[in-house]
C-alpha positions as CSV (number, residue, x, y, z in Angstrom):
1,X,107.6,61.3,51.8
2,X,110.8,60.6,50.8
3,X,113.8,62.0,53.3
4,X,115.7,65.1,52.1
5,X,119.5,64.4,51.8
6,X,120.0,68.3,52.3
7,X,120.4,69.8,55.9
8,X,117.0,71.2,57.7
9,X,117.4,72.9,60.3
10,X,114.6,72.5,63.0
11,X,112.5,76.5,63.7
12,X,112.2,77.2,67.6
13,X,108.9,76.2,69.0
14,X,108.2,80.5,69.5
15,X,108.7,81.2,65.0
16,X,106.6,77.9,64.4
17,X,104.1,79.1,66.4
18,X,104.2,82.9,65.1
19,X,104.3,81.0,61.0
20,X,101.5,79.7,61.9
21,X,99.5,82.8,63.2
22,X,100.6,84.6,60.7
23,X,99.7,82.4,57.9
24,X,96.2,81.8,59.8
25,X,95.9,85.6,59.2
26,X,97.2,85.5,55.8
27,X,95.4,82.7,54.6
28,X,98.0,80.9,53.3
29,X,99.8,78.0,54.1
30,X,102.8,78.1,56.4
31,X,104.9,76.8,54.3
32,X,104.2,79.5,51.5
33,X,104.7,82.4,54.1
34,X,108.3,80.7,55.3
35,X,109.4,80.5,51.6
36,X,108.8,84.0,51.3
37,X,110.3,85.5,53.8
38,X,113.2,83.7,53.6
39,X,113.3,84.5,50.3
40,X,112.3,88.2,51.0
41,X,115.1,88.6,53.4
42,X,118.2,86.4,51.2
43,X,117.3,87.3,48.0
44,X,120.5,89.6,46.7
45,X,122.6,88.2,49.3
46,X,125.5,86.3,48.9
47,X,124.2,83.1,50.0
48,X,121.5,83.2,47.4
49,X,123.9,83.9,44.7
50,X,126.1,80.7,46.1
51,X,122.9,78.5,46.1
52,X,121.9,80.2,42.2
53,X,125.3,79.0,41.1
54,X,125.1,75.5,42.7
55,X,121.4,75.0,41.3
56,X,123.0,75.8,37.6
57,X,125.5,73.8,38.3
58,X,123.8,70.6,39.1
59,X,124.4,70.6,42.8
60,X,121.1,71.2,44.2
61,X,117.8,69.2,43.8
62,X,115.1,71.1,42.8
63,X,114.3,75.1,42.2
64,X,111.9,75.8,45.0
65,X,111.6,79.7,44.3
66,X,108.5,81.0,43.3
67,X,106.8,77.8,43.3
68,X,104.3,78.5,46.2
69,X,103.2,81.8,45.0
């Protein structure tokens, strides 16, 4: 898998470990139910309107929204 030239931060040990309960329960995959919330809880914000422009404009890699849904 090639290596992402964009910072990840690294969850604490205590979300991983609720994502994953919660997607066991959900019967989904974690990533899925990360993506959404995240989503969920930016979407309107000002940082998602800062990454919207910067995916229009070439900056960013590839639109990851809605794609695990």
């Amino acid at each position: 898998m090639p290596r992402s030239t964009h910072y990840t931060p690294p969850l604490s040990r205590f979300l991983v470990c609720a994502l994953y309960h919660e997607a066991k329960t959900r019967e989904i995959p974690m990533t899925q139910l990360a993506n959404n919330l995240v989503e969920t809880a930016l979407k309107n914000s000002f940082g998602w309107k800062e990454a919207q422009d910067q995916m229009r404009l070439g900056e960013g890699i590839n639109d990851q929204t809605s794609q695990t849904r």
